[in-house]
Backbone as CSV, one residue per row, in Angstrom:
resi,resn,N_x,N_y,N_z,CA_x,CA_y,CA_z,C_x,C_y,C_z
1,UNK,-52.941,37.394,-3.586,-54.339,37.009,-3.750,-54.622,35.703,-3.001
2,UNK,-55.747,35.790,-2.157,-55.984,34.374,-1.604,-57.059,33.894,-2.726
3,UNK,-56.722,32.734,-2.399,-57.500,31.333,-2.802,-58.178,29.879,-2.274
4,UNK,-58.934,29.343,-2.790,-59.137,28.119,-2.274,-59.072,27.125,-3.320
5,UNK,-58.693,26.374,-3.227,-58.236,24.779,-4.207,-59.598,23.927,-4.418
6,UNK,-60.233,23.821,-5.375,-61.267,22.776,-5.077,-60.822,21.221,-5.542
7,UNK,-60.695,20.239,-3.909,-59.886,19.162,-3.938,-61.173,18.089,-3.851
8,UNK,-60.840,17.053,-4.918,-61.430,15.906,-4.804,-60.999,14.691,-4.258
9,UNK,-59.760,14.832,-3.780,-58.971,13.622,-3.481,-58.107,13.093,-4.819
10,UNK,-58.055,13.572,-6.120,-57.559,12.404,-6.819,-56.640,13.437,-7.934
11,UNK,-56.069,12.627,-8.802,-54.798,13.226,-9.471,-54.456,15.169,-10.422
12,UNK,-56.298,15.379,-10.245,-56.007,16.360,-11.027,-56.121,17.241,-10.461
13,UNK,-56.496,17.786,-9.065,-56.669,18.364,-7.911,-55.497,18.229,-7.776
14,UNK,-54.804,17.406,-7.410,-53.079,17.196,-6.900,-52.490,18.170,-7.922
15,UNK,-52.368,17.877,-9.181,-51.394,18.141,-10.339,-52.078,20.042,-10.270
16,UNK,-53.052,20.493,-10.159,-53.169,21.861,-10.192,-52.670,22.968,-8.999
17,UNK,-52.482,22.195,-7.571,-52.265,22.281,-6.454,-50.840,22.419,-6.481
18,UNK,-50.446,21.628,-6.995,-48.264,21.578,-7.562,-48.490,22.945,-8.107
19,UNK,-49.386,23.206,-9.150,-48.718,24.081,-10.356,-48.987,25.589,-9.648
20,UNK,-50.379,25.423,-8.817,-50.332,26.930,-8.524,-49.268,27.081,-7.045
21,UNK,-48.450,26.462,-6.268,-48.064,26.208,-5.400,-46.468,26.921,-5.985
22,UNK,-46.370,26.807,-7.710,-45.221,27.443,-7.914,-45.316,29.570,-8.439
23,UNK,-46.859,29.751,-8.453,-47.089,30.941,-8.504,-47.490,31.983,-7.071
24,UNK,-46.504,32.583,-7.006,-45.679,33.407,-5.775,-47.060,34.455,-5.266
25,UNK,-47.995,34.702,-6.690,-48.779,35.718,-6.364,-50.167,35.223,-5.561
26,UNK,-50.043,33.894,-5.539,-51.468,33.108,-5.096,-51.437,32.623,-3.961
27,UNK,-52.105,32.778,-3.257,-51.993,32.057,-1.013,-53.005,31.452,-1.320
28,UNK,-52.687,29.831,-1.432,-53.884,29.033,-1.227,-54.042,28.464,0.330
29,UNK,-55.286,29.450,0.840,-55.519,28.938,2.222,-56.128,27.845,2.352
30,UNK,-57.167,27.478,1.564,-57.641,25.607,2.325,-57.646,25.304,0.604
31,UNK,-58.605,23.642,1.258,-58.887,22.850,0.109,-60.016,22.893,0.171
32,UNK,-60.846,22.609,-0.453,-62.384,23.068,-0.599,-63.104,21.264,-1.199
33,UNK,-63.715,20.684,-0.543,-64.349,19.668,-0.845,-65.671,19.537,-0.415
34,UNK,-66.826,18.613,-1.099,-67.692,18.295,-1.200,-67.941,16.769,-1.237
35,UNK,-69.066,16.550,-0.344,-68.944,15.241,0.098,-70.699,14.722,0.108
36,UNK,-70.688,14.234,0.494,-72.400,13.054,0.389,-72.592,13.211,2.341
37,UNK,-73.588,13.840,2.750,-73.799,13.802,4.115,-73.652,12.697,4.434
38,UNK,-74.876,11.754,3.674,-75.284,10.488,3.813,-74.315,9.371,4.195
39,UNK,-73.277,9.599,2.711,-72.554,8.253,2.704,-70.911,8.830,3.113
40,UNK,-70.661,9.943,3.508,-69.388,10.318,3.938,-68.508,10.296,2.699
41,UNK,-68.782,10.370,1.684,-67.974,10.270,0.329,-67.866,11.369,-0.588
42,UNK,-66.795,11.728,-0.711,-66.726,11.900,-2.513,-67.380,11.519,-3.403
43,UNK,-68.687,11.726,-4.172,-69.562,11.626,-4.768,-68.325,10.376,-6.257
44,UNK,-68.607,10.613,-7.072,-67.965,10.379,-8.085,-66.130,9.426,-7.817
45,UNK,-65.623,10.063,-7.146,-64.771,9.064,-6.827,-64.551,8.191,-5.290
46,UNK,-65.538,8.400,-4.542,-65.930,6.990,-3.343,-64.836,7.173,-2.478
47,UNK,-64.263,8.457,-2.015,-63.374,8.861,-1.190,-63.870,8.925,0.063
48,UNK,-63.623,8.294,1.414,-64.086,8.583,2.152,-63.228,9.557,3.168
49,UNK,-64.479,10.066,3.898,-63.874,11.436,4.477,-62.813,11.303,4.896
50,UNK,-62.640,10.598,6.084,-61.075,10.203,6.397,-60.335,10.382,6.079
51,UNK,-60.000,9.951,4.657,-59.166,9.601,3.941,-58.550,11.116,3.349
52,UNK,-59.779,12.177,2.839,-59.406,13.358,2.793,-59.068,14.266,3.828
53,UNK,-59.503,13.852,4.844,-58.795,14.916,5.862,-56.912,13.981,6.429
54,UNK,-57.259,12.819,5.940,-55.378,12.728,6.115,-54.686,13.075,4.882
55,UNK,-55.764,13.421,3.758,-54.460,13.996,2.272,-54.380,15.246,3.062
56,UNK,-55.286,16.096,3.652,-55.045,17.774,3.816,-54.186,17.592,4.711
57,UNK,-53.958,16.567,5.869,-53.051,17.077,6.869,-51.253,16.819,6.135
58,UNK,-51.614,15.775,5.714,-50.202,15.720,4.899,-49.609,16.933,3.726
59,UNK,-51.036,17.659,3.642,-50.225,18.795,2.736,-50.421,19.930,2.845
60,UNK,-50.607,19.456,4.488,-50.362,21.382,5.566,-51.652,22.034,5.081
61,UNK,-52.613,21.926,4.348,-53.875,23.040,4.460,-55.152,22.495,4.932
62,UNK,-55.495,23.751,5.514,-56.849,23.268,6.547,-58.028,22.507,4.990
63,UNK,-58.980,21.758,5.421,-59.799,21.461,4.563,-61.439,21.535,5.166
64,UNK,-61.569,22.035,3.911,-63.172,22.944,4.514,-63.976,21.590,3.534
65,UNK,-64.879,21.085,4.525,-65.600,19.922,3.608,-67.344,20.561,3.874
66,UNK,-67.812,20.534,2.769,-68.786,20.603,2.409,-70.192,20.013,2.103
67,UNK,-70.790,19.430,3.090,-72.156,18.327,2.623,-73.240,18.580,2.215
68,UNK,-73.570,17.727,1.356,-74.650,17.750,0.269,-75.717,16.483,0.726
69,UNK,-77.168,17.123,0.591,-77.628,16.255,0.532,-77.356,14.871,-0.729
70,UNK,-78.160,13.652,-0.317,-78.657,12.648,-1.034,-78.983,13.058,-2.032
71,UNK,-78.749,12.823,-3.452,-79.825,13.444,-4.577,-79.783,14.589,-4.877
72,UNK,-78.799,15.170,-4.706,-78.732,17.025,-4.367,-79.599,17.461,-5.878
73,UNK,-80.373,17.603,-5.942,-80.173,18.871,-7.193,-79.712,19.801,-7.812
74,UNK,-80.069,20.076,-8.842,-78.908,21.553,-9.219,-79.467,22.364,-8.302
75,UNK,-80.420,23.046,-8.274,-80.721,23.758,-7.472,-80.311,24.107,-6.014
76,UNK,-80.942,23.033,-5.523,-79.747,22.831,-3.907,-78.301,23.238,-4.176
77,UNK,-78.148,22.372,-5.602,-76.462,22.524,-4.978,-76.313,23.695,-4.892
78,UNK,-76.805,24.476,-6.090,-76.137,25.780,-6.670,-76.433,26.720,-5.119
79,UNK,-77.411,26.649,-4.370,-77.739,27.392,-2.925,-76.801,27.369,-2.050
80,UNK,-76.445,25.996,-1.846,-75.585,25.249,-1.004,-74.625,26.111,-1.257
81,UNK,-73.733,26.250,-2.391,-72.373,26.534,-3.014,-72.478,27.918,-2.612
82,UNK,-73.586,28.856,-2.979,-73.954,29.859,-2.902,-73.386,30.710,-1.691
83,UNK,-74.016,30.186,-0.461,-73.289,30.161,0.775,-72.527,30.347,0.880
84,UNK,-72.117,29.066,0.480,-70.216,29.433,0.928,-69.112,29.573,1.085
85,UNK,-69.102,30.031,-0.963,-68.898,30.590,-1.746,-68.803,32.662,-1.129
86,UNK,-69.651,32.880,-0.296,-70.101,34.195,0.520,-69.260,33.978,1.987
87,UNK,-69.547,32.803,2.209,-68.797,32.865,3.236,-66.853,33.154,3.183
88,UNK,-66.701,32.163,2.016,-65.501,32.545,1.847,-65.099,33.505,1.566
89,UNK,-66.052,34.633,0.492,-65.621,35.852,0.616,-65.490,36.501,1.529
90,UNK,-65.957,37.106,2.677,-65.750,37.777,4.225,-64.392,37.263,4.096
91,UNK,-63.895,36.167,4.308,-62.432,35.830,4.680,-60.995,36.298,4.196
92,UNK,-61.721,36.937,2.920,-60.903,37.919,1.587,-60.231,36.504,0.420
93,UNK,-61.132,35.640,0.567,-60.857,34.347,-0.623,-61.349,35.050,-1.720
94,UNK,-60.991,35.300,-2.369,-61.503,35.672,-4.048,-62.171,34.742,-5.351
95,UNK,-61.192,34.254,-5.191,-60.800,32.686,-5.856,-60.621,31.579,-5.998
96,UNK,-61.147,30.581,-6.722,-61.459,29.304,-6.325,-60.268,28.628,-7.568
97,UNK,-59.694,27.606,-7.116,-58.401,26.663,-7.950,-59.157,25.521,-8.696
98,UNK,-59.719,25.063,-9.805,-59.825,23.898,-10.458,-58.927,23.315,-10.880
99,UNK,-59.178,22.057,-11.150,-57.990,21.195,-12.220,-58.826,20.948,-13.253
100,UNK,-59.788,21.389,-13.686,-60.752,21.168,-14.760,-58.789,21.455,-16.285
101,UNK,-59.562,20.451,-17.249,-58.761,20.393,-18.697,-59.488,21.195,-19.781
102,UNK,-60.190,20.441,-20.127,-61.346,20.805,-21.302,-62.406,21.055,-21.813
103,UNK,-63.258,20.856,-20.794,-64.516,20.798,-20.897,-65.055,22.120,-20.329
104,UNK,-65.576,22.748,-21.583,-65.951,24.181,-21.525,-67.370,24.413,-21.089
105,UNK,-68.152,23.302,-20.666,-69.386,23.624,-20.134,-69.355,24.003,-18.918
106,UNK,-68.189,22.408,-18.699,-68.144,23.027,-16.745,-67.003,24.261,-16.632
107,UNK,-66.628,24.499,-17.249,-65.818,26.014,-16.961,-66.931,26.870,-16.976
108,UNK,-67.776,27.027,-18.095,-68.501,28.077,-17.932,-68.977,28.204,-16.848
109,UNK,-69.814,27.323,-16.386,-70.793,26.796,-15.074,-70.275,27.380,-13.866
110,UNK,-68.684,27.110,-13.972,-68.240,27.042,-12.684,-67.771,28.808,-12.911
111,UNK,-67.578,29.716,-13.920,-67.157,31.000,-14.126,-68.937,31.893,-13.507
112,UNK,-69.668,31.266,-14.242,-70.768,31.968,-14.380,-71.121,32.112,-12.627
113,UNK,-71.367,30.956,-12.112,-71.510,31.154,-10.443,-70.719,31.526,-9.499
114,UNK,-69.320,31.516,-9.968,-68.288,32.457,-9.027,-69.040,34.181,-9.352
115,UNK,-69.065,34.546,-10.496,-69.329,35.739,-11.435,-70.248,36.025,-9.991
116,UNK,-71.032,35.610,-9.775,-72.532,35.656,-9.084,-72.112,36.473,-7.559
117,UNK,-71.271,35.941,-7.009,-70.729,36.287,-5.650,-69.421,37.628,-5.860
118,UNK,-69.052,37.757,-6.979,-67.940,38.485,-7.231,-66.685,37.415,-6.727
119,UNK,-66.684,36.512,-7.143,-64.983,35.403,-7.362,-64.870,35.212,-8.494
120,UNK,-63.635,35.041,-9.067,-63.272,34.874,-9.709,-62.786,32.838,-9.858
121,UNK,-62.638,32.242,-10.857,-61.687,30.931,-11.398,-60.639,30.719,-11.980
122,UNK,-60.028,30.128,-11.139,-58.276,29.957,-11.968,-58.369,28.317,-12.592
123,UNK,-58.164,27.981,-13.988,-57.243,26.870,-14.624,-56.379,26.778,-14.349
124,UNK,-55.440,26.298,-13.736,-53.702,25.816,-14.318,-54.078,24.830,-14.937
125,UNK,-54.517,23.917,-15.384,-54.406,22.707,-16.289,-55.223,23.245,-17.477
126,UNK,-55.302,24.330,-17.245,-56.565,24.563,-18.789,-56.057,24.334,-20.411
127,UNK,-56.606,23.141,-20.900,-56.745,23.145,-22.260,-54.562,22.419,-22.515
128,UNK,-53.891,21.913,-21.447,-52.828,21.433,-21.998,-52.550,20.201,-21.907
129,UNK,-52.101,19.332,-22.950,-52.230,18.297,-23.343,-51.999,17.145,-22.168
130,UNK,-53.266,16.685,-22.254,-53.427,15.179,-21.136,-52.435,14.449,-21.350
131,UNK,-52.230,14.102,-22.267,-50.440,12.986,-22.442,-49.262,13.793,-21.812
132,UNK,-49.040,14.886,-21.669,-48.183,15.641,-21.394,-48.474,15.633,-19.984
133,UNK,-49.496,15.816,-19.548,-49.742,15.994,-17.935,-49.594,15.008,-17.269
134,UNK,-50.463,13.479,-17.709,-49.993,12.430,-17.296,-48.834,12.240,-17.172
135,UNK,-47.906,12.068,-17.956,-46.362,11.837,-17.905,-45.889,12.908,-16.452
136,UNK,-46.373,14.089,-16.767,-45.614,15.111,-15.965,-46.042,14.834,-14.481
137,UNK,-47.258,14.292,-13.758,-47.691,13.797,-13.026,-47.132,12.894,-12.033
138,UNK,-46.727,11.430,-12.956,-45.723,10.283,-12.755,-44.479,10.790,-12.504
139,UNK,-43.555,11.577,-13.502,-42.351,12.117,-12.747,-42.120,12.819,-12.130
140,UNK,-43.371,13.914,-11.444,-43.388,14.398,-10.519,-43.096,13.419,-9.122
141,UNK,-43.572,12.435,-9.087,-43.360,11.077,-8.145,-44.737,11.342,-7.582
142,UNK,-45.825,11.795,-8.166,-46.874,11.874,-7.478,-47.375,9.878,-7.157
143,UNK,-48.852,9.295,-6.468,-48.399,8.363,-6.275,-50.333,8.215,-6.543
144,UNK,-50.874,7.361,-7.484,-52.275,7.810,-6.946,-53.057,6.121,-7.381
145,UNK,-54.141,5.729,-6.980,-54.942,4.634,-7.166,-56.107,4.849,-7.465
146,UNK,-56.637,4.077,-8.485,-57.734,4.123,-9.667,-59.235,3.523,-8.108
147,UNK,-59.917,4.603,-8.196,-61.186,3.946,-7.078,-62.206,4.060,-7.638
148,UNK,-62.422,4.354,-9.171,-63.469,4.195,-9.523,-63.123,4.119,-11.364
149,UNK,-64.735,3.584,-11.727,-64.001,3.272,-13.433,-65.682,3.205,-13.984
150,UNK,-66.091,3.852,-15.241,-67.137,4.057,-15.906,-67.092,2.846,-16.845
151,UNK,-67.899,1.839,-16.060,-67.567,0.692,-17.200,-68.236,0.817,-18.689
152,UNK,-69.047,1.741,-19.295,-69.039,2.595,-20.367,-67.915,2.695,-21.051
153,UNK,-66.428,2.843,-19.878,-65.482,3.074,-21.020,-64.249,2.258,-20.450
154,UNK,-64.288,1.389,-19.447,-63.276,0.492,-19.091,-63.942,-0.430,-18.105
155,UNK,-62.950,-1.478,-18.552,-63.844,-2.490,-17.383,-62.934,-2.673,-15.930
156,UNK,-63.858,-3.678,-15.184,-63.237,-3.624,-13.638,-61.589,-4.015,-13.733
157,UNK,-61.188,-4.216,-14.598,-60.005,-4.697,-14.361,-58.852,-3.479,-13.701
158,UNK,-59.509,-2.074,-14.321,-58.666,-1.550,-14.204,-58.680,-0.256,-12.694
159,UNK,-59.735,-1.107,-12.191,-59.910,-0.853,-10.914,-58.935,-0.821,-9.750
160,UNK,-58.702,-0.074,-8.657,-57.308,-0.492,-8.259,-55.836,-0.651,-8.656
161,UNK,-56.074,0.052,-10.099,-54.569,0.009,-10.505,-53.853,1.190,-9.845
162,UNK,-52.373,0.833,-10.296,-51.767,2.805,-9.605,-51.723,3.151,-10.900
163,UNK,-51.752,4.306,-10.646,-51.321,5.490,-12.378,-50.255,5.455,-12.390
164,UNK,-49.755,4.413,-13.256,-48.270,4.709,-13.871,-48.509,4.752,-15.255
165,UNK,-47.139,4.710,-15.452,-47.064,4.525,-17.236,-47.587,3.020,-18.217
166,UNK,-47.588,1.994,-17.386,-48.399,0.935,-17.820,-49.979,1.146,-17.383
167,UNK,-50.251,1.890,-16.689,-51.820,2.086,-16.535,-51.724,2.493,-17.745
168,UNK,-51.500,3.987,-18.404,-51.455,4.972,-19.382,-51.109,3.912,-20.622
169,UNK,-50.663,2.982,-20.726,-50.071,2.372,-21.909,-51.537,1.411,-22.222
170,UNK,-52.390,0.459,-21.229,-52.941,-0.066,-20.996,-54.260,0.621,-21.492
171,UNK,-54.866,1.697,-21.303,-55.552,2.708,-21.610,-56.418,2.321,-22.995
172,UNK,-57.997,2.201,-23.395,-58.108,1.637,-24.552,-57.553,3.277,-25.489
173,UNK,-57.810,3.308,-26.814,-57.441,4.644,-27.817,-58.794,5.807,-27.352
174,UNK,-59.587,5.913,-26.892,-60.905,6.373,-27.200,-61.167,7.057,-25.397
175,UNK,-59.943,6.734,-25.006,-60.176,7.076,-22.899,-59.577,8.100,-23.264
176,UNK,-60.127,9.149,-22.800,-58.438,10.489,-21.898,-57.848,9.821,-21.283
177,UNK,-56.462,10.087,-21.378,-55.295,9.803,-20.405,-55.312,10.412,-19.390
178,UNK,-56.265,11.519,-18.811,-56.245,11.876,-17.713,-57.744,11.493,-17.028
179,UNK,-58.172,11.053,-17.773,-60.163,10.503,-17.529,-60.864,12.051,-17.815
180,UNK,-60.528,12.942,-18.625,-61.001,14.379,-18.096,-62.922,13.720,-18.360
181,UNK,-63.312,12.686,-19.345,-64.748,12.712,-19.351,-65.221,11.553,-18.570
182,UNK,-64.570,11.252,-17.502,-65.077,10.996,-16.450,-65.054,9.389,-16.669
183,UNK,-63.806,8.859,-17.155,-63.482,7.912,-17.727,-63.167,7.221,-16.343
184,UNK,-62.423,7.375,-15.753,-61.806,7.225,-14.068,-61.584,8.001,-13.192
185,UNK,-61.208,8.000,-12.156,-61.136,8.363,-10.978,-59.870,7.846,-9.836
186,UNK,-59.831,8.706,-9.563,-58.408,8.697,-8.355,-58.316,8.836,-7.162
187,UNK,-57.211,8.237,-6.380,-57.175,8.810,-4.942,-55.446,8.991,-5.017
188,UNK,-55.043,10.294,-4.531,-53.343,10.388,-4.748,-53.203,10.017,-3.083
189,UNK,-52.009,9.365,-3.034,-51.252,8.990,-1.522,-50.204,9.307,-1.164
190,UNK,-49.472,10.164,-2.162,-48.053,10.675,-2.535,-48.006,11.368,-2.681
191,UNK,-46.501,11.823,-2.939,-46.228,13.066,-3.908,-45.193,14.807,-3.361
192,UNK,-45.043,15.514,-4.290,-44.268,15.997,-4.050,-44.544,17.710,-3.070
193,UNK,-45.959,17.918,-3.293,-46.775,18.422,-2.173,-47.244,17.810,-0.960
194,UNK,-46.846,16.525,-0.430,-47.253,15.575,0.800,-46.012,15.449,1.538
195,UNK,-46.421,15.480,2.786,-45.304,15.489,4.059,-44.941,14.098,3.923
196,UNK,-46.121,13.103,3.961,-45.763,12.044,4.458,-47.035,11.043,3.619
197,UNK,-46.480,9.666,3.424,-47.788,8.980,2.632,-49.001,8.839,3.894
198,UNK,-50.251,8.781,2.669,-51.039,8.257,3.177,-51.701,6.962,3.176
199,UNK,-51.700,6.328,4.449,-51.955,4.754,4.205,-53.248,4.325,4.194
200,UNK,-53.433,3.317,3.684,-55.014,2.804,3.302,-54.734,1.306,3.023
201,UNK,-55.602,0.757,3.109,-55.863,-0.693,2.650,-57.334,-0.927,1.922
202,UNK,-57.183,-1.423,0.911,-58.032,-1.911,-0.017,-59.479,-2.471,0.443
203,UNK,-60.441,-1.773,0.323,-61.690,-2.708,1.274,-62.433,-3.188,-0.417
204,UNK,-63.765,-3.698,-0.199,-64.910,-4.136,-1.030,-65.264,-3.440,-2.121
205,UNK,-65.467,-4.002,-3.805,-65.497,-3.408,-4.880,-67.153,-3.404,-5.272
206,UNK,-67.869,-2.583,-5.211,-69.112,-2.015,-5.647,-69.423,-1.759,-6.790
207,UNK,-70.611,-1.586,-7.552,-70.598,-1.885,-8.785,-72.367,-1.351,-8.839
208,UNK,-72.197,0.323,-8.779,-73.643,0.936,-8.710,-74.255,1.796,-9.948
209,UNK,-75.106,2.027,-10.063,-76.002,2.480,-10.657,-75.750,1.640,-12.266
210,UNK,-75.560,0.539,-12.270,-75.691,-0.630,-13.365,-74.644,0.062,-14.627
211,UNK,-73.490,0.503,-13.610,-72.504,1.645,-14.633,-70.835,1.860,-13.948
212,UNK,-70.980,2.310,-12.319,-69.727,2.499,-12.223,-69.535,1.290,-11.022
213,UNK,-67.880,1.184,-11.338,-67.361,0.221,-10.372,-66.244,0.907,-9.284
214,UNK,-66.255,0.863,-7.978,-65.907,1.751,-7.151,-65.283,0.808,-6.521
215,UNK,-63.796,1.055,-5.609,-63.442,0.273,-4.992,-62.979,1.045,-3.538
216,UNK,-63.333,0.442,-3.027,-63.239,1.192,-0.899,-61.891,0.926,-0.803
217,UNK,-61.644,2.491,-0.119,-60.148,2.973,0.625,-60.226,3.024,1.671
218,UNK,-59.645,2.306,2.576,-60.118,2.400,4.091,-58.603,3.041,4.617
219,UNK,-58.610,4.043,5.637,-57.570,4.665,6.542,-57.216,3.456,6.918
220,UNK,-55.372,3.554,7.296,-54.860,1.931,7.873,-53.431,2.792,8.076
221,UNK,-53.501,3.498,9.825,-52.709,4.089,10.174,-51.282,2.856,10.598
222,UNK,-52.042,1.402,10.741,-51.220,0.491,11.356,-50.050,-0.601,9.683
């Protein structure tokens, strides 16, 4: 069965990408991302393009990026997706890869509009315990940095950290350990699906919509 991975750049995209990478029956041909025309980003975690097309080359699959307007609406989006979502079918893609955990709205959401085109959605992370994954993550030797943080539920400090086990220890009681409600955000640079790291250097920390704090990854081949 082919597939496509939907990759955000950051740890839980990685960790579902490992898991279906060990099921023999699944050909995941690309990574599937969505980006901001405008600002060249990863909406939600401030990835810039770059930066995702050197995670895909480091882990051998083509990456199909996707732009959205400014402001997208549901509507747009759902058109947008619509597309090519169709397009990928002609190609004999069936199936689309989440790292979604728990949250059964966006499963539905995301079941109900595959339903629409005739694709189907695969979980591997569905519904198993975030403490367990985190851990399993880290000793995987995966390698990843915090680029964004909902100061709602953590403050800048923990901006720029790496995900280790003192991030996770550090963690207030009331966060997912994996951010599944959008607690944080990631960029992986490692790991045990990557040829080779990816390098970056730390640019300017932003602080938008009077809520999240984002910190710039700049490519730094030198």
């Amino acid at each position: 069965m082919k597939a496509a991975l939907s990759w955000s750049g950051g740890k839980d995209s990685a960790l579902a990408l490992y898991e279906m990478k060990q099921n023999k029956e699944i050909t995941i041909e690309l990574l599937l991302t969505t980006v901001s025309k405008k600002y060249e980003r990863v909406s939600m975690h401030g990835i810039r393009r770059s930066l995702l097309n050197e995670q895909a080359k480091s882990i051998n699959l083509p990456l199909r990026i996707i732009e959205l307007p400014v402001d997208c609406t549901n509507e747009q989006y759902n058109l947008i997706m619509k597309g090519e979502m169709k397009k990928l079918r002609k190609k004999g893609i069936s199936t689309i890869i989440f790292g979604d955990i728990f949250l059964e709205d966006i499963r539905a959401y995301r079941e109900k509009n595959l339903s629409n085109v005739k694709m189907e959605a695969i979980f591997p992370l569905w519904n198993k315990n975030t403490k367990n994954l985190a851990k399993k993550f880290i000793n995987l030797g995966y390698k990843a940095i915090i680029t964004s943080v909902d100061s709602n539920f953590l403050d800048k400090s923990f901006l720029g950290r790496i995900f280790n086990s003192n991030f996770i220890r550090d963690l207030p009681k009331d966060v997912d350990l994996m951010g599944e409600n959008g607690e944080y955000h990631s960029f992986v640079f490692d790991g045990p699906t990557f040829n080779k790291i990816v390098v970056f250097k730390t640019g300017e920390v932003k602080f938008e919509k009077d809520r999240f704090y984002y910190l710039d990854l700049i490519f730094d081949p030198e």
